[in-house]
Structures are given as structure tokens and as C-alpha cells.
N, C-alpha and C positions, 0 to 999 in steps of 0.2 A: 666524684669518681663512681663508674659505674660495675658494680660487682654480679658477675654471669656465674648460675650457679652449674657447678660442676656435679658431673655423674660418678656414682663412685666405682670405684677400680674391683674388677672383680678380681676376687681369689680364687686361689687353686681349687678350691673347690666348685666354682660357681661356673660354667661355661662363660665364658667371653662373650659381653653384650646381652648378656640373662640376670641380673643381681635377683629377679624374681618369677626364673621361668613358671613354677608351679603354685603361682599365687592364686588365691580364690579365685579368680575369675577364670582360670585356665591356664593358657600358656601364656608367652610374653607380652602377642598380643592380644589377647582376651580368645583363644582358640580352644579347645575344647578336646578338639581331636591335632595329635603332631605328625609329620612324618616321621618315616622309622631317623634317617641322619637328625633332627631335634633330639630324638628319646635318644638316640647312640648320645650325642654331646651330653645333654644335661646328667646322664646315667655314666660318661666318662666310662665305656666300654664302645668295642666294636659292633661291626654291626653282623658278625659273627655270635658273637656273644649274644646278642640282644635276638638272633633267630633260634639260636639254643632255647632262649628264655619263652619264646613265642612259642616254640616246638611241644616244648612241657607244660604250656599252658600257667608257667608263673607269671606271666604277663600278659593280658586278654588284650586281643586287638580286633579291629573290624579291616573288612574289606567296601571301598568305597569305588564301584565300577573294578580295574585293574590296579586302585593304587590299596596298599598296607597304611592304617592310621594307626595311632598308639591312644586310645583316652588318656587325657591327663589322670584320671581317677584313678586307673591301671598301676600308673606311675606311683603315685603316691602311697596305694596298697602296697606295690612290689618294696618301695623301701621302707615303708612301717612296719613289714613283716623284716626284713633283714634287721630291725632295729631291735623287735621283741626276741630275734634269734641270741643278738648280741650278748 
């Protein structure tokens, strides 16, 4: 009998199809830089919210040509700091 291994189910907390968006190597697939709709999912806010956060500079982004990217590193500061606020 042949056993196929299963991906596990994300949680509530995890965006759907991400169990490790912000894992060392980057995003899910080894990216560097997200778009702003990525950083909205994984951060489980709008993308209202997440231009507030661009506006104030708690979230450092680049511009790439006409597109907005998010560094992953960005991301990881931004909720490290939410955690030492905790």
C-alpha cells in the first residue's frame, strides 16, 4: 500500500497555502521581496491598513519600476517589534 504524504492544514493564523511564508529563505517560494496582496494575507490585515503602515514608515518598502514590494525582513521586524510591544 502506497502512502502520499499530506501537507498540513493551515491555521487560523497561517494564510492559506503558506504553513511557512516567512521562512529563512524568504517567502513561500524562496522570494525576497512580496507583493503588497502577499504581505496584506500573511499580516491578516487589509491593504488599507498595510498603506497606513507604509505611510509611517513601520513597514519599509521598495519600489520596483511602477510595482510596491514588501521585503520579507520588513515583515519580520514589523512583527518582532508588535511582539516586544506585547
Amino acid at each position: 500500500m502506497k502512502h502520499e504524504h499530506q501537507q498540513p492544514t493551515p491555521t487560523n493564523d497561517e494564510p492559506s497555502g503558506s504553513a511557512d511564508l516567512l521562512s529563512r529563505s524568504g517567502g513561500l517560494d524562496g522570494s525576497v521581496l512580496l507583493r503588497v496582496e502577499q504581505a496584506c494575507g500573511w499580516l491578516g490585515i487589509g491593504r488599507s491598513t498595510l498603506a497606513e503602515l507604509l505611510a509611517t514608515s513601520e513597514i519599509t518598502s521598495v519600489k520596483l519600476g511602477r510595482a510596491r514590494r514588501i521585503p520579507v525582513y520588513a515583515l519580520r521586524e514589523y512583527v518582532d517589534r508588535l511582539q516586544d510591544d506585547a
